[in-house]
NUVEX-531192 format. One record per residue: residue in one letter; x, y, z of N, C-alpha, C, CB in turn. Coordinates in Angstrom, 1 decimal. Glycine has a CB too. Layout:
<zalums>
  r      nx      ny      nz     cax     cay     caz      cx      cy      cz     cbx     cby     cbz
  a       X       Y       Z       X       Y       Z       X       Y       Z       X       Y       Z
...
</zalums>
This chain:
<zalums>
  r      nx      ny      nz     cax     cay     caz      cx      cy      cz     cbx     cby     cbz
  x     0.8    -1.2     0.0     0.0     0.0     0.0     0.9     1.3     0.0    -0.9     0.0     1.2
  x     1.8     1.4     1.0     2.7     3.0     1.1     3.4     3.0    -0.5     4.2     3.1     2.7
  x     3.6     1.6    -0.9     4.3     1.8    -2.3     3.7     2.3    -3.3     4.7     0.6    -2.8
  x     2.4     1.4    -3.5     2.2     1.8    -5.0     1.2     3.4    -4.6     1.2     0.3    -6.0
  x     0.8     3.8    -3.3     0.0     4.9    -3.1     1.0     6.4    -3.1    -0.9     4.7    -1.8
  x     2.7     5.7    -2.8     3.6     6.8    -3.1     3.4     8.1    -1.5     3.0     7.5    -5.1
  x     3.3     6.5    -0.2     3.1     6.9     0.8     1.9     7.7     1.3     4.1     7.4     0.8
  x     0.6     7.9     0.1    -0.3     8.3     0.5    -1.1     7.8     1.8    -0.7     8.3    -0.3
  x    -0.9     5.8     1.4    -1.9     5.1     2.6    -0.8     4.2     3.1    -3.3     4.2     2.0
  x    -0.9     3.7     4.1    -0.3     3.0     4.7    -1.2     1.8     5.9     0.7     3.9     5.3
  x    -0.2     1.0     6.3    -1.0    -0.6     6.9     0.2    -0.5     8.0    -1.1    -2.4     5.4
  x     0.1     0.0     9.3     1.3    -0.4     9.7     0.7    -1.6    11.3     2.6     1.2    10.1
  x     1.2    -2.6    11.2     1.2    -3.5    12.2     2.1    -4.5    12.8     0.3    -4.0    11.9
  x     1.5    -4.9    13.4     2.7    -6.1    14.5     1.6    -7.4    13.9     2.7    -5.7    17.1
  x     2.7    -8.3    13.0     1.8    -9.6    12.7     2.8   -10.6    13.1     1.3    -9.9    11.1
  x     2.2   -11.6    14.5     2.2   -12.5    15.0     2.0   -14.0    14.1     1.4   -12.1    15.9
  x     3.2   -15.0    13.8     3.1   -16.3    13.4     3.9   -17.4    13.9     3.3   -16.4    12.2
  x     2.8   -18.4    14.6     3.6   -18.9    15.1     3.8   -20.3    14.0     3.3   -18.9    16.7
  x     5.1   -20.7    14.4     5.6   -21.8    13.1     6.8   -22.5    13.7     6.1   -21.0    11.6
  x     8.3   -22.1    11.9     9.2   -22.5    12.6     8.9   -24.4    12.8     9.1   -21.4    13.9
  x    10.2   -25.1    12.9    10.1   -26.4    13.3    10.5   -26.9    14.5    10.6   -27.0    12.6
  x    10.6   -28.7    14.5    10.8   -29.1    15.6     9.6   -29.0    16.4    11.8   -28.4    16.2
  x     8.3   -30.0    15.5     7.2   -29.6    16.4     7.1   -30.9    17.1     5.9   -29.1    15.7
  x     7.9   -32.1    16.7     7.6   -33.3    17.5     6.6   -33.7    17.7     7.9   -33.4    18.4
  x     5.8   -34.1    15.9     4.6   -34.7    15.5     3.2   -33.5    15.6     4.4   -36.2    16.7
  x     3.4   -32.4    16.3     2.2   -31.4    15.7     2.5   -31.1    14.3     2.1   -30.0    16.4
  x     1.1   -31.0    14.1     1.0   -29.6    12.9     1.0   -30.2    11.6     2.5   -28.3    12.9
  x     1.7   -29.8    10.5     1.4   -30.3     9.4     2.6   -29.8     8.6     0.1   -29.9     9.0
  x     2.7   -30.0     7.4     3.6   -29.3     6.7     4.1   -27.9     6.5     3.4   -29.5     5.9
  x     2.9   -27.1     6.5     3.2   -26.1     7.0     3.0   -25.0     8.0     3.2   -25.7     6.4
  x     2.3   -25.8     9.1     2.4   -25.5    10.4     3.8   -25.5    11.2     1.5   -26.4    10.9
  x     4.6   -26.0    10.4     5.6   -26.0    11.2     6.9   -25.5     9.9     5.7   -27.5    12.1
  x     6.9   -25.0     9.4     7.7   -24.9     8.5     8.7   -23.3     8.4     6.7   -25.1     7.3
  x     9.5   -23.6     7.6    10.7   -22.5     8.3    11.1   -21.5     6.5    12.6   -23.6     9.2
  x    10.2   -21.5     6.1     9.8   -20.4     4.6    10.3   -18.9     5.0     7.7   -20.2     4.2
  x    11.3   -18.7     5.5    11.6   -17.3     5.9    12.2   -16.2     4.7    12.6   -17.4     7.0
  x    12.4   -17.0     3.4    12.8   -16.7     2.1    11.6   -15.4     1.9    12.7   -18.2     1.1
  x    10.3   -16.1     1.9     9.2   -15.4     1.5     9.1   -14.1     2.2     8.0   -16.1     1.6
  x     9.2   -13.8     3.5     9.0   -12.8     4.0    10.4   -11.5     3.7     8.6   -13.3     5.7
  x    11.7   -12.4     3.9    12.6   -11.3     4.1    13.2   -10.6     2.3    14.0   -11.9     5.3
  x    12.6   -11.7     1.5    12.7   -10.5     0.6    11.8    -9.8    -0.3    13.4   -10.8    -0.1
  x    10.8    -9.4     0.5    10.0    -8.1     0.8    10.3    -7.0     1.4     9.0    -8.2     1.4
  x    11.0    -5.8     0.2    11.4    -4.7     0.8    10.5    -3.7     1.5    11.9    -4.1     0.1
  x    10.8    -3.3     2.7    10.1    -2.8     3.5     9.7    -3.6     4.9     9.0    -2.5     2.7
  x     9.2    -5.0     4.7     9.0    -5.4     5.9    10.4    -6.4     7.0     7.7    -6.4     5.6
  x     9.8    -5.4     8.1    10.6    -6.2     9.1    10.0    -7.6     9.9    10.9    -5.1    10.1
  x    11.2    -8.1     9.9    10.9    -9.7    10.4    12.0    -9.8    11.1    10.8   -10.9     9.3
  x    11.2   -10.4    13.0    11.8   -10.7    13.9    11.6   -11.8    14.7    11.8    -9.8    14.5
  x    12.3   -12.5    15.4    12.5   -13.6    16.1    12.5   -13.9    17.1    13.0   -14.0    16.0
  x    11.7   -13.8    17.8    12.1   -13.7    19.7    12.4   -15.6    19.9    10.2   -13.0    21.1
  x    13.3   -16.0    20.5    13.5   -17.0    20.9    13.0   -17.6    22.3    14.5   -17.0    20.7
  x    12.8   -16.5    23.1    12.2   -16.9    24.9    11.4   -15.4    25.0    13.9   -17.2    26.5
  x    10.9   -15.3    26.1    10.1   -15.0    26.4     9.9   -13.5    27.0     9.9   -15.8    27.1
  x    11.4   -12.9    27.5    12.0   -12.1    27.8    12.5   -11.1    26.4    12.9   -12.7    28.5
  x    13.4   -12.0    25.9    13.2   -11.6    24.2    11.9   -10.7    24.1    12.9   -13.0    23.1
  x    10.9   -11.7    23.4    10.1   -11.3    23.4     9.0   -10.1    23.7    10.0   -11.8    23.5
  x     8.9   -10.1    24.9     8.4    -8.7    25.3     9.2    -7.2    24.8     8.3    -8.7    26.9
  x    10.5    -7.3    24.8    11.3    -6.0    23.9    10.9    -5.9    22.8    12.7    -5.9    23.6
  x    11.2    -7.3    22.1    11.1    -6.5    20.6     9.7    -6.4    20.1    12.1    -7.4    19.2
  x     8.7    -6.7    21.1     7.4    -6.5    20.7     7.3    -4.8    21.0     6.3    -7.6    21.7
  x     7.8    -4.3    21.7     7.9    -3.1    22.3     8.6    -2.5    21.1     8.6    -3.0    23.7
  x     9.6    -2.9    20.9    10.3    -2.0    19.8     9.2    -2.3    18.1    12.3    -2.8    19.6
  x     8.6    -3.4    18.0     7.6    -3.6    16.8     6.6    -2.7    16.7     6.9    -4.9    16.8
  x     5.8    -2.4    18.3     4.9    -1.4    18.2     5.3     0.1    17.7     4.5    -1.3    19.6
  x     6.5    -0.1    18.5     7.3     2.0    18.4     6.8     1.6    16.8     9.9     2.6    18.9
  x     8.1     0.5    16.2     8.1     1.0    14.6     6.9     1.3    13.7     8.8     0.0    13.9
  x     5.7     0.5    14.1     4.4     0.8    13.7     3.8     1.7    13.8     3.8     0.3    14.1
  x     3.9     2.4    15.0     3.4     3.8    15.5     4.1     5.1    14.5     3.9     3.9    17.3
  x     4.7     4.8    14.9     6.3     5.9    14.8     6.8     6.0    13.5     7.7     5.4    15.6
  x     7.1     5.0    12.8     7.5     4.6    11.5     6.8     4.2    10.5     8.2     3.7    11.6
  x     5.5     3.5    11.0     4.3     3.5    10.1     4.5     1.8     9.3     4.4     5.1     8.9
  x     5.7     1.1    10.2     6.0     0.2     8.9     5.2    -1.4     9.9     8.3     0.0     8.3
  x     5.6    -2.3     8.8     5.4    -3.4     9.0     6.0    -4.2     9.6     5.3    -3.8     8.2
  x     5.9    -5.1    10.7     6.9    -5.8    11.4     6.1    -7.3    11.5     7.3    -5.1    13.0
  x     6.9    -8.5    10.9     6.3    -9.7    11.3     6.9   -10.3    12.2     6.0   -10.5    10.4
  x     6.7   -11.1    13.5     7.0   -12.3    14.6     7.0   -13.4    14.1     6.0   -12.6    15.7
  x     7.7   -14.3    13.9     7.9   -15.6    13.3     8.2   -15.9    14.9     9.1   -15.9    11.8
  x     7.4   -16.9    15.6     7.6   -17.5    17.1     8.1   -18.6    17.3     6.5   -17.7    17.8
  x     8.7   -19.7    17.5     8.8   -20.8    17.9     8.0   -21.3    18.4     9.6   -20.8    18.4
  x     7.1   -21.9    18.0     6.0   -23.0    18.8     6.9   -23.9    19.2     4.7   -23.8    18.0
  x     7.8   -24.2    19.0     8.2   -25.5    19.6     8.5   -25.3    21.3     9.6   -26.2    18.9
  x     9.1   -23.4    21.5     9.7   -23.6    22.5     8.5   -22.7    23.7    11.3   -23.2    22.4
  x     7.4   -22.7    22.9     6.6   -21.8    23.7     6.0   -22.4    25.2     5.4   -21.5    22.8
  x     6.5   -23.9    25.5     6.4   -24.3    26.6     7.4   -24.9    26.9     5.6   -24.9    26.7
  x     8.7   -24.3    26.2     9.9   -24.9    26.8    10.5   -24.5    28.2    11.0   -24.7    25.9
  x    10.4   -25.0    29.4    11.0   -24.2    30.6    12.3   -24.3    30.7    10.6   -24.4    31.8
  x    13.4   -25.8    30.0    14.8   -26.0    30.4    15.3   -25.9    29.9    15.2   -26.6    30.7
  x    16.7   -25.8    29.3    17.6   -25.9    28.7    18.8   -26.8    28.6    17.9   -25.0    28.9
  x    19.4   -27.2    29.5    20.5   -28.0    29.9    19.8   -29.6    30.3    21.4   -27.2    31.3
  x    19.2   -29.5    31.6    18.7   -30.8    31.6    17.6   -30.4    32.3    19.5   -32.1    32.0
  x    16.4   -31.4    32.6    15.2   -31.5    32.7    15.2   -31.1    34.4    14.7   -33.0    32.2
  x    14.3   -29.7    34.7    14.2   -29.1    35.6    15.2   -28.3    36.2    13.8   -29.7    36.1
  x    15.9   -27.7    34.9    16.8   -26.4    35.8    15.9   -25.6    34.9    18.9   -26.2    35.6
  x    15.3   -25.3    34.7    14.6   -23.7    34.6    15.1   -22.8    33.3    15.1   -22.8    36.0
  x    16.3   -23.5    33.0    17.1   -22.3    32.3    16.7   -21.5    30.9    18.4   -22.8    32.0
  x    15.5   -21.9    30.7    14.6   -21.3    29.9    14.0   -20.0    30.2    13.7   -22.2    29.7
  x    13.4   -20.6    31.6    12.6   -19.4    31.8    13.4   -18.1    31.7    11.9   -19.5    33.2
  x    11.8   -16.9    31.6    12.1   -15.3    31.1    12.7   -15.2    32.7    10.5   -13.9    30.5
  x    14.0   -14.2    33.4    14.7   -13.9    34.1    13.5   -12.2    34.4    16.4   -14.1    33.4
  x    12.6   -12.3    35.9    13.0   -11.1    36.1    13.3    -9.8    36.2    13.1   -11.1    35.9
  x    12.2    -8.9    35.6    13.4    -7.6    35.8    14.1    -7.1    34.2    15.0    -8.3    37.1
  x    14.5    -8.6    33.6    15.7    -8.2    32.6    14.8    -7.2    31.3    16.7    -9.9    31.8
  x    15.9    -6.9    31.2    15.6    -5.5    30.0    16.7    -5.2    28.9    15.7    -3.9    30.9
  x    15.9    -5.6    27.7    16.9    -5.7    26.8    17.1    -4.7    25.6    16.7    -6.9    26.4
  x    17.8    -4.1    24.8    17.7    -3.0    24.5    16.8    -3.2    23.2    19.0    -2.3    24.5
  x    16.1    -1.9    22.8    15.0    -2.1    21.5    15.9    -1.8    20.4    13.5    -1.0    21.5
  x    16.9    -1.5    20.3    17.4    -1.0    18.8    17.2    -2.5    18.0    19.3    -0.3    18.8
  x    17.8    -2.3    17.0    18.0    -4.1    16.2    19.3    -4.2    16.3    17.5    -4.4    14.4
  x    19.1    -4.9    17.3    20.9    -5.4    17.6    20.2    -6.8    18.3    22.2    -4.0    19.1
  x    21.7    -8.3    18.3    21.2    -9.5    18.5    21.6    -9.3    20.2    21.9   -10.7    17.5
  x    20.9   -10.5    20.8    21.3   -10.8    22.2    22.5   -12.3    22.1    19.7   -11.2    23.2
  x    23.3   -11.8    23.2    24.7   -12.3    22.6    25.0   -12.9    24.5    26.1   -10.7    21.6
  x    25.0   -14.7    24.2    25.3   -15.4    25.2    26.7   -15.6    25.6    24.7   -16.4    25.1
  x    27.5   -15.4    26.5    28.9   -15.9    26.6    29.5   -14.9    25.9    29.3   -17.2    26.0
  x    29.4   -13.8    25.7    30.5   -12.8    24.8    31.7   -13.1    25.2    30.3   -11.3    24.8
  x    32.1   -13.3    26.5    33.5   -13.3    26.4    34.4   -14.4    26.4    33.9   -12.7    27.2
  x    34.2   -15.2    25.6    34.3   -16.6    24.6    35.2   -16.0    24.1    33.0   -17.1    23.6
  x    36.1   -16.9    23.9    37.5   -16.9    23.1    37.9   -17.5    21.8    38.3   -17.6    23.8
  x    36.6   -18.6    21.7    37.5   -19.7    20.4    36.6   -19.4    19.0    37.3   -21.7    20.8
  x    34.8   -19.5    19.6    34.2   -19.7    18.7    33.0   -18.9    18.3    34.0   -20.7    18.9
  x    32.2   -18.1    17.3    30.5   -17.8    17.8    29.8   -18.3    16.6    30.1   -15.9    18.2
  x    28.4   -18.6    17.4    27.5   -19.4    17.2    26.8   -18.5    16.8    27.2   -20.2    18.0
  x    26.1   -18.0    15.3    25.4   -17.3    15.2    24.1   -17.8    14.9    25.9   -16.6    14.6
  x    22.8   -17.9    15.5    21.5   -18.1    14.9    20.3   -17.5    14.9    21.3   -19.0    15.1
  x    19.7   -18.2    15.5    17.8   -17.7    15.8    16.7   -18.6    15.9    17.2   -16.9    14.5
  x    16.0   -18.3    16.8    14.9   -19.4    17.2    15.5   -20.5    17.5    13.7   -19.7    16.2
  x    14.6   -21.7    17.7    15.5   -23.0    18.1    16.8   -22.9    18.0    15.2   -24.1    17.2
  x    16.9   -22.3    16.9    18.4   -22.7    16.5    19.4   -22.3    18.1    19.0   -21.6    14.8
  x    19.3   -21.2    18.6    19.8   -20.5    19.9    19.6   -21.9    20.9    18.7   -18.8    20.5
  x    18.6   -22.1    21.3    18.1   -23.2    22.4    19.3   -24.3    21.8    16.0   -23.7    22.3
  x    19.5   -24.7    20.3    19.8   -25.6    20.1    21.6   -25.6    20.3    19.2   -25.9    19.1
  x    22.4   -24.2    20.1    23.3   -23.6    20.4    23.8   -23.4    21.7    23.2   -22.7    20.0
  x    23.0   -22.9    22.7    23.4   -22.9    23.5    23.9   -24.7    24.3    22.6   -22.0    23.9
  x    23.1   -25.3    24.1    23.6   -27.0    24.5    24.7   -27.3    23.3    22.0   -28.4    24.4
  x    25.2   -26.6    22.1    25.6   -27.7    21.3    27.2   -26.8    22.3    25.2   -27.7    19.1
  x    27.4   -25.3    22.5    28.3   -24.8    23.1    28.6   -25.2    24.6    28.0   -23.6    22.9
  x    27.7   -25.9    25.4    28.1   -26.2    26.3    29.0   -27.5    26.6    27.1   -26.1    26.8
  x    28.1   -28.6    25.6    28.9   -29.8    24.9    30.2   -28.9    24.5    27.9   -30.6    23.4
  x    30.6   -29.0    23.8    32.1   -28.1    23.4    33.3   -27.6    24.1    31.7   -27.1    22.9
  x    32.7   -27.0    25.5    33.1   -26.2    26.6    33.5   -27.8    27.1    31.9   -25.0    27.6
  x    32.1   -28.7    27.2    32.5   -29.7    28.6    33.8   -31.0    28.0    30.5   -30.8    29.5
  x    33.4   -31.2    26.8    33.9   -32.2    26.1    35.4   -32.0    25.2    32.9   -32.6    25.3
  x    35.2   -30.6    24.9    36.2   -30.3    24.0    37.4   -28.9    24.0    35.4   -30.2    23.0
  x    36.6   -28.3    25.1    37.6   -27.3    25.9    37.2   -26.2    24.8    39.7   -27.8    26.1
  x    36.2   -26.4    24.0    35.9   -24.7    23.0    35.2   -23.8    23.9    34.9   -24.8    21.4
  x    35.6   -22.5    24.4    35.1   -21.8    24.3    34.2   -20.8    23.6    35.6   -21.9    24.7
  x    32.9   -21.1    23.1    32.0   -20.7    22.3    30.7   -19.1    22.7    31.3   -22.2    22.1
  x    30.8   -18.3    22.0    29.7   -17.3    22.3    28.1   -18.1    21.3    30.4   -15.3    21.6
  x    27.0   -17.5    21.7    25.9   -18.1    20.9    25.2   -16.5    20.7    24.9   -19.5    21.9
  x    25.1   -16.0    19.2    24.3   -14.8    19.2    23.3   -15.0    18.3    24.9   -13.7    19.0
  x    22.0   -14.6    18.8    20.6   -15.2    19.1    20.1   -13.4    18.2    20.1   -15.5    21.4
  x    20.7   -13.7    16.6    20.0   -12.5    15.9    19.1   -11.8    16.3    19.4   -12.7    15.0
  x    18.1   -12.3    16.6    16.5   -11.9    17.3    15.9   -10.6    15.5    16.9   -10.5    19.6
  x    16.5   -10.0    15.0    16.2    -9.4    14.0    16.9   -10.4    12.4    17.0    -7.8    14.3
  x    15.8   -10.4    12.0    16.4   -11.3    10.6    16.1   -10.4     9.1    15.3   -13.1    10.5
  x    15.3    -9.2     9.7    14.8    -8.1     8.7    15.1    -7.3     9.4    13.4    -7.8     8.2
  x    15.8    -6.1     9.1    17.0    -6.2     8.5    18.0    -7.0     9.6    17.4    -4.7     8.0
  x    19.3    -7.7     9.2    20.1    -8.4    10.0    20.4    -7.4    10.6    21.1    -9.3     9.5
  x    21.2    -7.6    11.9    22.0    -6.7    12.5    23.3    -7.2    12.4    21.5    -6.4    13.8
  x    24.1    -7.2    10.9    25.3    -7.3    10.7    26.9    -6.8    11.2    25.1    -7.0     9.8
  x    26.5    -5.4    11.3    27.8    -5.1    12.1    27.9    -5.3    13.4    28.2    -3.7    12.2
  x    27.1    -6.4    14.4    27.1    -6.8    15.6    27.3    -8.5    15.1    25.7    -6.3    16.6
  x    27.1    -9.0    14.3    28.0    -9.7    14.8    29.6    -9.8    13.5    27.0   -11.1    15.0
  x    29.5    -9.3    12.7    31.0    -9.2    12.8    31.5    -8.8    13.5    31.6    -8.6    12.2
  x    31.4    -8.2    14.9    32.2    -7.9    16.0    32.1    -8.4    16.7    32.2    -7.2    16.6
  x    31.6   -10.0    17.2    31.6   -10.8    17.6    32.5   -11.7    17.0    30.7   -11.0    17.8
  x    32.5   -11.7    15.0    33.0   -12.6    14.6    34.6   -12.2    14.4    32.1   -13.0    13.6
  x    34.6   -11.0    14.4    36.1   -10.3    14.7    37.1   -11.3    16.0    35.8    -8.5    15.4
  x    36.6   -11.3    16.9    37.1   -10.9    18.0    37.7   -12.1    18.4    36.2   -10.2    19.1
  x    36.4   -13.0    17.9    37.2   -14.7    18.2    37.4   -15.5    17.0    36.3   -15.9    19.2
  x    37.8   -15.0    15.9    37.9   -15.0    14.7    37.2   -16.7    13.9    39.6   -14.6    14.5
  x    36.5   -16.9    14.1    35.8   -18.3    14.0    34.6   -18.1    14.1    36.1   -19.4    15.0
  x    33.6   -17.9    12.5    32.2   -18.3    13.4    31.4   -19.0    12.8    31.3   -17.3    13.9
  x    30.5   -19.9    13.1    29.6   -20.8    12.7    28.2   -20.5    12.8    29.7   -21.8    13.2
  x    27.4   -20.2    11.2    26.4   -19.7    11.1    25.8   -21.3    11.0    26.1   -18.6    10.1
  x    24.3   -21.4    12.3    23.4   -22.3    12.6    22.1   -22.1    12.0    23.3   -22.4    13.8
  x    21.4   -22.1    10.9    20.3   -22.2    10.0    19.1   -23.2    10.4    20.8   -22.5     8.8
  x    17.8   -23.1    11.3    17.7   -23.8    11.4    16.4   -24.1     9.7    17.6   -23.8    12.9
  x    16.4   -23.2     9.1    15.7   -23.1     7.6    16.7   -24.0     7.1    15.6   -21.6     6.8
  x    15.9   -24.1     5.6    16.5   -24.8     4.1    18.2   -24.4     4.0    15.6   -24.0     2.5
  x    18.7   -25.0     3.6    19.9   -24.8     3.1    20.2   -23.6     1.9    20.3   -26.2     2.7
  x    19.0   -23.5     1.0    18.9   -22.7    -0.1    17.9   -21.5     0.2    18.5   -23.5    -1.4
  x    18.2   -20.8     0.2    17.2   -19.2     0.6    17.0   -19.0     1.5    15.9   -19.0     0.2
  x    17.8   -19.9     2.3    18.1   -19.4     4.5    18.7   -17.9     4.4    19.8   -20.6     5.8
  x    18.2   -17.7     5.9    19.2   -16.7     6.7    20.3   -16.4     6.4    19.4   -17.0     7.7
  x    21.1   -18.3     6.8    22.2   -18.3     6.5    23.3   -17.7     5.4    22.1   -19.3     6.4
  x    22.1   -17.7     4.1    22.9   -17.5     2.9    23.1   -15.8     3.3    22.1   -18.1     1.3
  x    22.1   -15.1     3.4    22.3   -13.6     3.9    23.7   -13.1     5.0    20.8   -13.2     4.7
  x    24.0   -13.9     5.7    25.2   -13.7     6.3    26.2   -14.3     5.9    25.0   -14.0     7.4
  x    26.2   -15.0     5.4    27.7   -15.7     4.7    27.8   -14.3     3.6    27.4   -17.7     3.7
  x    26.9   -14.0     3.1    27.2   -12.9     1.6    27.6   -11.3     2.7    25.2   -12.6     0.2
  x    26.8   -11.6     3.8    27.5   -10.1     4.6    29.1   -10.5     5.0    26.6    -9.6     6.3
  x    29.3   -11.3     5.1    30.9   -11.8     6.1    31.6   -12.1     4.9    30.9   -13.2     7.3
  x    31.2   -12.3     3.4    32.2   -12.0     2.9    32.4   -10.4     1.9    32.4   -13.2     2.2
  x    31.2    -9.7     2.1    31.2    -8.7     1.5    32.2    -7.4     2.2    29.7    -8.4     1.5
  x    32.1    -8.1     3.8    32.9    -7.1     4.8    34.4    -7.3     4.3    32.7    -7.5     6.5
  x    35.2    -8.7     3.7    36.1    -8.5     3.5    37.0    -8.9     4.1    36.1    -7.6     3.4
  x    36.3    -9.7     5.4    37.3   -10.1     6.4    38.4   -11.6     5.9    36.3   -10.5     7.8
  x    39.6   -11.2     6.0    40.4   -12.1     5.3    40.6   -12.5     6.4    41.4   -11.8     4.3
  x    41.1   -12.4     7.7    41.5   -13.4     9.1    40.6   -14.2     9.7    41.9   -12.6    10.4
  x    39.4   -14.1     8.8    37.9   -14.7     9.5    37.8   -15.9     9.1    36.5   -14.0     9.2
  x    37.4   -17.5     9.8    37.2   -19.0     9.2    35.4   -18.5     9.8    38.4   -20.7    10.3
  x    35.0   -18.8     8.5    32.9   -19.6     8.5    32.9   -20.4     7.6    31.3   -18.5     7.9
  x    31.7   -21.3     8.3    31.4   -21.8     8.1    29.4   -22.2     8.2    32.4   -22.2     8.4
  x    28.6   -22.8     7.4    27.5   -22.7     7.5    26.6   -24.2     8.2    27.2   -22.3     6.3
  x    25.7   -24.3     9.0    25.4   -25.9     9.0    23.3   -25.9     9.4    26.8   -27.0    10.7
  x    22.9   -26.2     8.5    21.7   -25.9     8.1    20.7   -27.5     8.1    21.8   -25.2     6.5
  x    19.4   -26.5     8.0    18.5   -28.3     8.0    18.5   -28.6     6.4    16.4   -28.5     8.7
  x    17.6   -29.4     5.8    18.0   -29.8     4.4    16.8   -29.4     3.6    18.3   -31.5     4.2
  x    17.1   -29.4     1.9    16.2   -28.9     1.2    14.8   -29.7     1.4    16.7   -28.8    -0.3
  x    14.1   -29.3     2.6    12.8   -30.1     2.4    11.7   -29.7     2.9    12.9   -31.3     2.9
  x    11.0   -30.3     2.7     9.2   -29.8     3.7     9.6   -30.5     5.1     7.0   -31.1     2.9
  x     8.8   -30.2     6.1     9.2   -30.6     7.3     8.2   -31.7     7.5     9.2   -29.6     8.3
  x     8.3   -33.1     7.5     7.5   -34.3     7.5     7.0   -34.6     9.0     8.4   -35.4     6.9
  x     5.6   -35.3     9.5     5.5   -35.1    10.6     6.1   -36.7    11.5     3.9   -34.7    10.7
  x     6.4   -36.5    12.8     6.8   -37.4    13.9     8.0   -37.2    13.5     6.3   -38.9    14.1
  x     8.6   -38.3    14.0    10.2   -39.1    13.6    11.0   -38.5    12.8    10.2   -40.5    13.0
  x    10.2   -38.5    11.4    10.9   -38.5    10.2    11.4   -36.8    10.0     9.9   -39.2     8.9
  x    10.5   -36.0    11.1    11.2   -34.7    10.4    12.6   -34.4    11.5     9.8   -33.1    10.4
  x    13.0   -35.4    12.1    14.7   -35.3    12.5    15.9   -36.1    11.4    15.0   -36.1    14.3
  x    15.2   -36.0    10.4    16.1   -36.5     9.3    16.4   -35.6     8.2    15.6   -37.6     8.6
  x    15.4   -34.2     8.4    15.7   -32.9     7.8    16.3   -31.8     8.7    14.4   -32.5     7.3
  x    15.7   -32.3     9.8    16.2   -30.8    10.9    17.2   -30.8    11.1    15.8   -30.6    12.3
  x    18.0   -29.6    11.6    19.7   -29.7    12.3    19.3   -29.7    13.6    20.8   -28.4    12.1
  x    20.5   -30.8    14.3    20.3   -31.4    15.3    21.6   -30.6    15.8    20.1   -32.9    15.2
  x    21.5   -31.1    17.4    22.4   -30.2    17.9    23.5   -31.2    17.7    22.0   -29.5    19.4
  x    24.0   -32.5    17.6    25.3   -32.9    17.6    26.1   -32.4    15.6    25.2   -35.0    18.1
  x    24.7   -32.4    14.8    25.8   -31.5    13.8    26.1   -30.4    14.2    25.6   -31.2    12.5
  x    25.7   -29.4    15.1    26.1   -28.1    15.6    27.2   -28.5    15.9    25.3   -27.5    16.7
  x    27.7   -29.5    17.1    28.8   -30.0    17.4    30.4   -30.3    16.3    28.2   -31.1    17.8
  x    29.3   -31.1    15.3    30.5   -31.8    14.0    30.8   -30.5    13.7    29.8   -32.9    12.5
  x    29.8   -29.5    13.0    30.1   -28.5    12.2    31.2   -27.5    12.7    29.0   -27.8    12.0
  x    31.2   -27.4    14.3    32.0   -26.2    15.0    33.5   -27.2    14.9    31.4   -25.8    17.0
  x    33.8   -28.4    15.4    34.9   -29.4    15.7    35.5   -29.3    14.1    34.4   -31.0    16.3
  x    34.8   -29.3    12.7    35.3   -29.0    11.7    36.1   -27.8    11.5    34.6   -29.1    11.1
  x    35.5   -26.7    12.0    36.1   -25.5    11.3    36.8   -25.0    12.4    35.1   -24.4    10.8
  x    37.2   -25.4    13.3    38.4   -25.3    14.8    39.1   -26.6    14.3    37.7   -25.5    16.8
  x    39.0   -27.2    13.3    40.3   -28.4    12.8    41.0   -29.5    14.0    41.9   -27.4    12.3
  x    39.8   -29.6    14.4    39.5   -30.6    15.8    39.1   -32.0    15.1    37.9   -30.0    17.0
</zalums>
């Protein structure tokens, strides 16, 4: 509408979807599906990601401002899978739950676990983070890598120069996709990290596969699991 009316009319809102995979036998093909191709290349709309719950309430705050204020479009792509996730590590530490109090900042910048990580960073979104943060702890306990995990939370527009400065610092990073291999995220940050130029920088990508997401069992034969999180990092540290 602001396009072809040349800004006369405008539609600005906060649209809520919940999706995304890893539904463990809900839903359907595309009830659970990770099509993020379609939305982010639509110029003009923003597309965000809250992974937990805390997340969430900021950049809904920051979605409204931009609506209000800016007049634009912002879509929520949610994780159903983890919308009743409370743990993280193992069954009944909590480490899911929203912390709190905490307050996270509204600009489009990612939330960044372990920044002062030395070896490795883990860059993703949605599951993919939940699935990061256990594939980095594995790593820490088994393999002595010290790994950061940064949790995009903005996938329209990326917030690129945050994490090249992450990916600066521990010169190693591994982009986690939990979309298609072809028209992911992924591919948008690999073309930023090599557009920047960085010649001291090792990436690498590790993604779910070109497919529909099939229900029960069979859709952990498309999804990325957290031990390739594992293979993929132990590859590109030459472990």
């Amino acid at each position: 509408m602001p396009f072809f009316s040349n800004g006369a009319y405008d539609n600005p809102m906060l649209l809520r979807i919940a999706g995304l995979g890893y539904q463990k036998g809900f839903g359907g093909h595309f009830h659970n599906d990770n099509a993020l191709g379609v939305l982010r290349d639509v110029p003009g709309i923003i597309v965000i990601v809250p992974s937990r719950a805390d997340d969430a309430v900021e950049l809904y705050r920051s979605a409204l401002a931009l609506a209000v204020g800016a007049r634009r479009v912002v879509v929520s792509i949610e994780p159903i899978a983890l919308y009743h996730e409370r743990d993280l590590y193992e069954a009944g530490d909590s480490g899911w739950l929203a912390t709190p109090g905490t307050r996270i900042s509204r600009a489009p910048e990612p939330r960044v676990y372990h920044e002062a990580a030395r070896d490795l960073a883990i860059v993703s979104y949605g599951n993919g983070v939940h699935l990061g943060l256990r594939a980095a702890r594995k790593l820490e306990r088994e393999h002595g890598i010290s790994s950061s995990v940064v949790d995009l939370r903005w996938l329209a527009p990326l917030p690129i120069e945050r994490v090249l400065e992450q990916a600066r610092r521990v010169g190693h990073v591994l982009l986690v996709d939990e979309g298609r291999r072809s028209g992911g995220v992924s591919e948008g940050l690999a073309t930023a990290l090599l557009d920047a130029g960085e010649t001291g920088l090792r990436a690498a990508r590790v993604t779910s596969a070109d497919s529909f997401i099939p229900l029960g069992d069979a859709a952990n034969l498309v999804l990325l699991g957290e031990q390739e999180i594992v293979g993929a990092a132990l590859k590109l540290l030459g472990r």
